[in-house]
C-alpha beads as a LAMMPS data file, in Angstrom:
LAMMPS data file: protein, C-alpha beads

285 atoms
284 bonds

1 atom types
1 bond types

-500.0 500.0 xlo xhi
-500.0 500.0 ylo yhi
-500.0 500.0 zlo zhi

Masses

1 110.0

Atoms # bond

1 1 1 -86.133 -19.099 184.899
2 1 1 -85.259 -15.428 186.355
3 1 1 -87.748 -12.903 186.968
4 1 1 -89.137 -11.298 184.197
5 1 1 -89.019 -7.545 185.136
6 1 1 -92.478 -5.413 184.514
7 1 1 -92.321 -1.717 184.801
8 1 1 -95.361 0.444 184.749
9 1 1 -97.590 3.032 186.431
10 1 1 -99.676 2.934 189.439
11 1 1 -102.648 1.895 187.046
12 1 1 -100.861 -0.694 186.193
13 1 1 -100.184 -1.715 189.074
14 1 1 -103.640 -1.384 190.973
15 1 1 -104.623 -4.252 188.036
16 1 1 -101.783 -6.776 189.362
17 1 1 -102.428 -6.223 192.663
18 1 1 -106.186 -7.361 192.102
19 1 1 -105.163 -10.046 189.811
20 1 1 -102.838 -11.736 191.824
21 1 1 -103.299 -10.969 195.577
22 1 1 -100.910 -12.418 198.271
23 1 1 -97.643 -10.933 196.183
24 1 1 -94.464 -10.081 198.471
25 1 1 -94.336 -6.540 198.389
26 1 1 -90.123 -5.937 198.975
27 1 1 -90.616 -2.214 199.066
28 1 1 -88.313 0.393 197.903
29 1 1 -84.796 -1.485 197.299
30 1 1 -81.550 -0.002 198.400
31 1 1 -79.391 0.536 196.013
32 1 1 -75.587 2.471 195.409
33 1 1 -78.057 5.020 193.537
34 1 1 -80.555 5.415 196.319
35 1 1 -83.656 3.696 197.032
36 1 1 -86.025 2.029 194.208
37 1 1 -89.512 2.657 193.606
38 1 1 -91.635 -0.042 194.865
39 1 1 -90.878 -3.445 193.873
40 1 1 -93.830 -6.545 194.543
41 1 1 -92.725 -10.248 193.991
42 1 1 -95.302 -11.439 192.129
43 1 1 -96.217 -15.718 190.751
44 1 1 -98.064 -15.083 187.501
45 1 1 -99.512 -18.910 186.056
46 1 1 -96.530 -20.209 187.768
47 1 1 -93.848 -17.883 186.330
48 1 1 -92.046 -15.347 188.403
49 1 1 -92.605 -11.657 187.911
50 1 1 -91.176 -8.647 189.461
51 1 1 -93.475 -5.088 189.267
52 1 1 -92.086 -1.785 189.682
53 1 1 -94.300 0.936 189.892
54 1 1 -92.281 4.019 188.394
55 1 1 -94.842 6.725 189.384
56 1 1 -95.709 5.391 192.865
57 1 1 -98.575 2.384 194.043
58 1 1 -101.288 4.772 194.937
59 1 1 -100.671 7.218 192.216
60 1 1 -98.838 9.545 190.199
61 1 1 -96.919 10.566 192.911
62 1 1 -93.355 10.998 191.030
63 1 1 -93.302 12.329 187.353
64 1 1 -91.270 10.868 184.796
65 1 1 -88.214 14.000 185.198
66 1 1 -87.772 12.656 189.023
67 1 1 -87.913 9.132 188.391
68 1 1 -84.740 7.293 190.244
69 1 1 -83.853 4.894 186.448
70 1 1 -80.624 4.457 188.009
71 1 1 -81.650 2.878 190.715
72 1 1 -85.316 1.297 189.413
73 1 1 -82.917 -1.075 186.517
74 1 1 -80.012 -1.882 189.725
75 1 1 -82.937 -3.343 192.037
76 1 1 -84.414 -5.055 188.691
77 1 1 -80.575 -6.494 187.966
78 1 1 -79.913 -7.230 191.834
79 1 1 -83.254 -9.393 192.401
80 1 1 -82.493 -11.313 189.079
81 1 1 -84.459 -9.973 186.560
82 1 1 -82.514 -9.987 183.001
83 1 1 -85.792 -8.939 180.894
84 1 1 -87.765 -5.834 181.303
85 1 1 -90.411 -4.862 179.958
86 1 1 -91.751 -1.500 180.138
87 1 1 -95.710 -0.216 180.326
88 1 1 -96.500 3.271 179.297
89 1 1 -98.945 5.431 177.853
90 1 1 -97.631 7.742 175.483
91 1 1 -99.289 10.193 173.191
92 1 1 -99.465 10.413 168.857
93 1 1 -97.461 12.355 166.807
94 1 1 -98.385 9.973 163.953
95 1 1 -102.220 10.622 162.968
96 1 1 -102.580 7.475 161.898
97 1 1 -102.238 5.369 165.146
98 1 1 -105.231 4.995 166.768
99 1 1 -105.904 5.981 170.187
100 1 1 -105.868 2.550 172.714
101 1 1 -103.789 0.855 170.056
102 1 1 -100.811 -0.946 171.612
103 1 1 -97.482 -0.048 170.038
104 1 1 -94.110 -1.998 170.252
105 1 1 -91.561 0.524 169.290
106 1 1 -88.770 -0.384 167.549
107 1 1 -86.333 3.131 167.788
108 1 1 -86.361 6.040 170.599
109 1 1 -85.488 9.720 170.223
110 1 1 -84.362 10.890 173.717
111 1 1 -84.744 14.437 173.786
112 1 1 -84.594 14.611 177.720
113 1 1 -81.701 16.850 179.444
114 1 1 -81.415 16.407 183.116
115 1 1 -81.420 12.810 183.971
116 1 1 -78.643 10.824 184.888
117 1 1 -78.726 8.454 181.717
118 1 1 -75.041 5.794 182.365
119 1 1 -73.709 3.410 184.982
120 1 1 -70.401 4.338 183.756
121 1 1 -69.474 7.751 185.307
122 1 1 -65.806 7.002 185.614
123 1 1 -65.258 6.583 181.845
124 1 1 -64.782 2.229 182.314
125 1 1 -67.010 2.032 179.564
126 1 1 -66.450 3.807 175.558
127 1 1 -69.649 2.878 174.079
128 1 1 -72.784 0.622 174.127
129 1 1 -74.540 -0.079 170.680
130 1 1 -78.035 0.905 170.661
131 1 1 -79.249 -0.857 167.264
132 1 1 -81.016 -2.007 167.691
133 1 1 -82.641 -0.234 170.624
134 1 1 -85.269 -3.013 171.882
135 1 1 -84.400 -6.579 172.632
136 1 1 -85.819 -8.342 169.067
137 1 1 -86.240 -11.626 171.187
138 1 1 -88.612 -9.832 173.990
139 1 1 -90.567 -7.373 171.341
140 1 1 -91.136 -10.828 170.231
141 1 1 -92.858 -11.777 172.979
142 1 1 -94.475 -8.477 173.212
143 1 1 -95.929 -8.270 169.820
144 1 1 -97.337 -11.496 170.410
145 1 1 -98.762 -11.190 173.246
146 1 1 -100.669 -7.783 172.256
147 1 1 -102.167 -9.953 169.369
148 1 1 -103.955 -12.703 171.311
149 1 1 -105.758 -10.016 172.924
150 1 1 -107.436 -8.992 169.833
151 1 1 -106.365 -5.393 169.801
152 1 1 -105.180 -3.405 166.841
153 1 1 -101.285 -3.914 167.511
154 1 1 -98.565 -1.907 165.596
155 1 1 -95.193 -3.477 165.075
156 1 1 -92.283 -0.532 165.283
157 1 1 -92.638 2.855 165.800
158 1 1 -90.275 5.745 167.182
159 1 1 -90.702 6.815 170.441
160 1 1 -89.446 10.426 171.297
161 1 1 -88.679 10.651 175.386
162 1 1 -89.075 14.322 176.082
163 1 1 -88.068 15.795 179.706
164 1 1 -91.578 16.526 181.369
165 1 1 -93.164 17.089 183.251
166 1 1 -94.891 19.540 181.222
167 1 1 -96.541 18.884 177.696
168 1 1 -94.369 19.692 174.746
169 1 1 -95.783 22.718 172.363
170 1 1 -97.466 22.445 168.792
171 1 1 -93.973 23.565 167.446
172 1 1 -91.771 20.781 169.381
173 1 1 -94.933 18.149 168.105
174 1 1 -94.049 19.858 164.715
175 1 1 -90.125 19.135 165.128
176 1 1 -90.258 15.537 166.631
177 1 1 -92.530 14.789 163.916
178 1 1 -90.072 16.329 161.113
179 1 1 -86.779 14.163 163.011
180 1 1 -89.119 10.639 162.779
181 1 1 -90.620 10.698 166.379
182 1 1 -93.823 8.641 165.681
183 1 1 -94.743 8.568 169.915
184 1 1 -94.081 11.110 172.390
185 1 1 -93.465 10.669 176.024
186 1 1 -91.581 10.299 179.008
187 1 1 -90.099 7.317 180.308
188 1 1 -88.489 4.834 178.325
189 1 1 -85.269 6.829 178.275
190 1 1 -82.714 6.595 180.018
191 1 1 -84.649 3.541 181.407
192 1 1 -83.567 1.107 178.039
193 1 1 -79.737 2.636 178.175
194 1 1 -79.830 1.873 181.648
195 1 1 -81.083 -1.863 180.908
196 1 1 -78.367 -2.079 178.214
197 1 1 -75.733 -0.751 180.437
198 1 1 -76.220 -4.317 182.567
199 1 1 -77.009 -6.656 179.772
200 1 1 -80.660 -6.662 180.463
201 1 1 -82.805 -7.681 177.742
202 1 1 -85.617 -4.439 177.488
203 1 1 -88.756 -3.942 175.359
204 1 1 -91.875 -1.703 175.559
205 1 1 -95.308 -1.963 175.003
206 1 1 -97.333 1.338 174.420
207 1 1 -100.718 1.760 174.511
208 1 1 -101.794 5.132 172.581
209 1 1 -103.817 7.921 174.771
210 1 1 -103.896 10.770 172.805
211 1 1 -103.148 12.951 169.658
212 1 1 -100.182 15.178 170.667
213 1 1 -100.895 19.189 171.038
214 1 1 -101.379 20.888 167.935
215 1 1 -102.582 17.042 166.232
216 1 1 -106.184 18.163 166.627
217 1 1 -108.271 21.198 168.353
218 1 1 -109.614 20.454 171.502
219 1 1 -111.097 22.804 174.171
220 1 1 -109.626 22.893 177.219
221 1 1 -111.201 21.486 180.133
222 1 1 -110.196 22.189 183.613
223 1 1 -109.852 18.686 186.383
224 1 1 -109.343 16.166 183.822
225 1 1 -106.985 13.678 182.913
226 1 1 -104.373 16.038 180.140
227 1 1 -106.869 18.806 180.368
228 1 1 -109.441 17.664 177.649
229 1 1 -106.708 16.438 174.899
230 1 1 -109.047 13.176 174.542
231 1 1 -112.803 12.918 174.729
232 1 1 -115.087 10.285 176.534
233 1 1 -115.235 7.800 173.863
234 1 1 -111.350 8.378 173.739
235 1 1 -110.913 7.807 177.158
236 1 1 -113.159 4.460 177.102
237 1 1 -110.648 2.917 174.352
238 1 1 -107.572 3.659 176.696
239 1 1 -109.156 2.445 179.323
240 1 1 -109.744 -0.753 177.131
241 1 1 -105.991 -0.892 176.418
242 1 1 -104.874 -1.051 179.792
243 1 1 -107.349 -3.435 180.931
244 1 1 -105.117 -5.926 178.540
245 1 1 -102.307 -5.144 180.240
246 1 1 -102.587 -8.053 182.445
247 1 1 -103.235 -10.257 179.629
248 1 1 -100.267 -8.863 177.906
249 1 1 -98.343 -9.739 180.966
250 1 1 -99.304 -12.942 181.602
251 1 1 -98.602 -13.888 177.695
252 1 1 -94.488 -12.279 177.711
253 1 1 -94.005 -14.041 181.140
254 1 1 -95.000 -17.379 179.961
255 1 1 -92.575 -17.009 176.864
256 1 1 -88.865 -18.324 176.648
257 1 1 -85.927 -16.042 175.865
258 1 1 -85.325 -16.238 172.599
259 1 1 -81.953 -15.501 170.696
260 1 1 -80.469 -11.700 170.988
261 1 1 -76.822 -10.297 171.840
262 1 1 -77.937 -8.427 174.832
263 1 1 -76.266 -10.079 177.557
264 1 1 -72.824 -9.830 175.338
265 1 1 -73.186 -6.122 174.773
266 1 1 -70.142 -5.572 177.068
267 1 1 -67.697 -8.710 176.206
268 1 1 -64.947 -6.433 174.717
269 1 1 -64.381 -4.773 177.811
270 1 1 -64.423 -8.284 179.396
271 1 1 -62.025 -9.457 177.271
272 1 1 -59.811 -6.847 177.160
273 1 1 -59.696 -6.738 181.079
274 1 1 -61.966 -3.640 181.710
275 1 1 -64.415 -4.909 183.502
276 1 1 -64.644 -8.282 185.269
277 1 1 -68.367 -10.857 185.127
278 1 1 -69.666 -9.348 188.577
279 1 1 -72.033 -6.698 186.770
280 1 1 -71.901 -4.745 190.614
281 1 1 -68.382 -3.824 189.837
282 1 1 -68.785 -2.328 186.166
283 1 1 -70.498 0.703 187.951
284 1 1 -67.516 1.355 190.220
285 1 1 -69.802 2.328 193.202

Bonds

1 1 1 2
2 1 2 3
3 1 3 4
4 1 4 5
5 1 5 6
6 1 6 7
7 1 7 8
8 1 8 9
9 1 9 10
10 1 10 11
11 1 11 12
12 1 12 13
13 1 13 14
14 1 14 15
15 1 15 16
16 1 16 17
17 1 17 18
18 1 18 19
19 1 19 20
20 1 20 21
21 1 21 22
22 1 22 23
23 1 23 24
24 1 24 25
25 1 25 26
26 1 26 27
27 1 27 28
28 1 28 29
29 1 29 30
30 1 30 31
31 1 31 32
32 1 32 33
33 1 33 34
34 1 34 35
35 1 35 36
36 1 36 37
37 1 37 38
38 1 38 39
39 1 39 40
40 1 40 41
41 1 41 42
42 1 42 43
43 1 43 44
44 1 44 45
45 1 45 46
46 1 46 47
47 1 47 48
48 1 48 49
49 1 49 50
50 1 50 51
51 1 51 52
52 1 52 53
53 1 53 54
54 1 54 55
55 1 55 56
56 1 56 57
57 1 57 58
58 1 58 59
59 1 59 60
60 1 60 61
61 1 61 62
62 1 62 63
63 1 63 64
64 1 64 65
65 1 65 66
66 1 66 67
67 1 67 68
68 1 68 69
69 1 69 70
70 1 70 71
71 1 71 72
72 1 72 73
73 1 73 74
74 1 74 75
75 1 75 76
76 1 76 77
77 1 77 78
78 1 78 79
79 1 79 80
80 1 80 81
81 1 81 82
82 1 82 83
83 1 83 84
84 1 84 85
85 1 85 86
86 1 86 87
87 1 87 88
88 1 88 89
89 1 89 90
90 1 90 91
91 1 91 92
92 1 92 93
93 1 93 94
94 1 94 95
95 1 95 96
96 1 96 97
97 1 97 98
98 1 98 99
99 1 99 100
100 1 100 101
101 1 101 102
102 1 102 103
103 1 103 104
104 1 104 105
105 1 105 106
106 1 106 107
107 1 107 108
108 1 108 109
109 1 109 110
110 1 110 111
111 1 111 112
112 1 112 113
113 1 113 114
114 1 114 115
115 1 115 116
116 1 116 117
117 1 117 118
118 1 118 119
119 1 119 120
120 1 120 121
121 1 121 122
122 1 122 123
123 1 123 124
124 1 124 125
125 1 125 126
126 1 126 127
127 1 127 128
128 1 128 129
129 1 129 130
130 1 130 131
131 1 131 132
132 1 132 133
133 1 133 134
134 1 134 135
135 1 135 136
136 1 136 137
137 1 137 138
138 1 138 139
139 1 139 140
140 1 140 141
141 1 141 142
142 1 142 143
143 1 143 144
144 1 144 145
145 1 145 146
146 1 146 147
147 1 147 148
148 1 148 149
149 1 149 150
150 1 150 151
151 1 151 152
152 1 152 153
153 1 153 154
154 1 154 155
155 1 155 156
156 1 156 157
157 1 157 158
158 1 158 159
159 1 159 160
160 1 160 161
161 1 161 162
162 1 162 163
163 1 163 164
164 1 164 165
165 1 165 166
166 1 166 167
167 1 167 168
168 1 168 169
169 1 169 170
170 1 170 171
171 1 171 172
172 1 172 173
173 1 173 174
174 1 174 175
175 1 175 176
176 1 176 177
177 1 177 178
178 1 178 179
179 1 179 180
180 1 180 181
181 1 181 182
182 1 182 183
183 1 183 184
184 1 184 185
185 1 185 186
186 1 186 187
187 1 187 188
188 1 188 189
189 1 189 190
190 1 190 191
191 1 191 192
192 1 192 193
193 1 193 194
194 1 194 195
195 1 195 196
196 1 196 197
197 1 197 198
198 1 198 199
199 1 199 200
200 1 200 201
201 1 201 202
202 1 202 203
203 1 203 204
204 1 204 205
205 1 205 206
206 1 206 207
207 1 207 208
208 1 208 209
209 1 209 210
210 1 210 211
211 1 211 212
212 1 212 213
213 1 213 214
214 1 214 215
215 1 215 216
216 1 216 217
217 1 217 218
218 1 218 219
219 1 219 220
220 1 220 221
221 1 221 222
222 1 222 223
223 1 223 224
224 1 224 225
225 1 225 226
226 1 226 227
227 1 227 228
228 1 228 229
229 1 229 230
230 1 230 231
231 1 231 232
232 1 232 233
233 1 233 234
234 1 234 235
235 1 235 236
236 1 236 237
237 1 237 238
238 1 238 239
239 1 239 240
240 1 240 241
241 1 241 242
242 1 242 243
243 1 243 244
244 1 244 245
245 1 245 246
246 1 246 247
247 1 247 248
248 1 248 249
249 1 249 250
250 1 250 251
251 1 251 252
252 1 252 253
253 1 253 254
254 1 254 255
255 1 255 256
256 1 256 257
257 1 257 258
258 1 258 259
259 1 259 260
260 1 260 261
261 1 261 262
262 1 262 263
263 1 263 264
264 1 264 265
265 1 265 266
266 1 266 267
267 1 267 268
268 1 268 269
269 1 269 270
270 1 270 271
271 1 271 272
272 1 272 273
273 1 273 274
274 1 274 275
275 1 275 276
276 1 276 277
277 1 277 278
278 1 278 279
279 1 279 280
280 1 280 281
281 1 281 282
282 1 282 283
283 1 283 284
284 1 284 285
């Protein structure tokens, strides 16, 4: 079976690492895009996993503006991987999710404006559908494996990519939350496009960490994770959540691909002669 592809933060990562020491760590990838973030080769219960760390191993060394997608989803497609599944840790716009509840969105709003979002630069490609956005077969898997963890787990949501690195304002909570955004933060897009782009299967998992500016009053307070936007006992139920995570990833590994059209997103231009079945070539790098 190929490589299921897990992308997350360093957090994240620190737990693999601990989990399942002894991991090939292949190191940044080269790529037509530049190099990758990290990559480790991991065996999890016998089932091969590769683990990007988007922010850095060590930390948050990279925000989510800076990320190299591009380049993360080629090294993903290039080692084998044709399922990712993406970590992250985004914040409510919808008061009734609960903070440390895992999410598996179902739709994405990306309100980002500087990234380099397509493969397809030279105009090979006309359009990729997007519904729906995440692989049904892998959100599947997802849902699934949030549930036998025992944690409250909410099927669909809308997650609104902003551009970051700052925090939006009460007003753009206000507007996201008038246009359906249900989430808010900043990395699943162009990360699933980019997935899409090669016929990657691509699903998220979110784990709630706090109510988005102008959800709730809270003081500021200075050296803290988001500045005081979530309290102690706040911060003890995200922890919670991501101590699932390897749980979580342990249960998606261990499940077969199911039935989905992801890998046929691009036949027409196949057929019609566009492009050719090496997925290096589509990119025209």
């Amino acid at each position: 079976m190929p490589p299921l592809a897990v992308v997350g933060g360093s957090g994240a990562y620190d737990l693999l690492a601990r989990e399942y020491a002894g991991g090939r760590n292949l190191g940044p990838r080269e790529t037509p895009f530049g190099p990758s973030a990290p990559i480790r080769e991991l065996e999890v219960d016998g089932s091969p996993i590769l683990f990007l760390s988007r922010h850095g191993e060590t930390g948050y060394h990279r925000t989510a503006r800076f990320v190299n997608y591009r380049a993360n989803v080629y090294a993903m497609r290039d080692l084998g991987a044709t399922r990712v599944l993406a970590w992250s840790g985004p914040g409510a716009i919808d008061p009734s999710l609960q903070i440390g509840q895992y999410v598996v969105p179902d739709d994405l709003l990306d309100e980002t404006r500087h990234r380099e979002d397509t493969y397809f630069t030279g105009g090979s490609v006309g359009f990729v559908r997007q519904s729906p956005v995440f692989c049904p077969s892998l959100r599947a898997a997802a849902l699934a494996a949030c549930g036998n963890t025992g944690t409250s787990t909410r099927d669909g949501a809308t997650y609104a990519c902003t551009e970051g690195p700052r925090l939006e304002t009460p007003a753009e909570i206000r507007k996201l939350g008038i246009i359906g955004g249900q989430l808010v933060g900043m990395t699943l897009a162009p990360e699933v496009f980019l997935a899409k782009e090669l016929c990657m299967c691509y699903a998220a998992i979110c784990y709630v960490t706090n109510y988005a500016e102008g959800l709730s009053e809270k003081p500021f307070v200075p050296g803290v994770l988001f500045e005081g936007l979530l309290d102690e006992d706040e911060m003890a139920q995200v922890n919670a959540a991501v101590a699932g995570f390897v749980d979580i990833v342990r249960g998606v590994a261990a499940s077969e691909p199911g039935h989905c059209h992801c890998a046929h997103l691009l036949d027409r231009y196949k057929r019609r002669g566009t492009i050719g079945e090496d997925w290096r070539q589509w990119i025209g790098r």
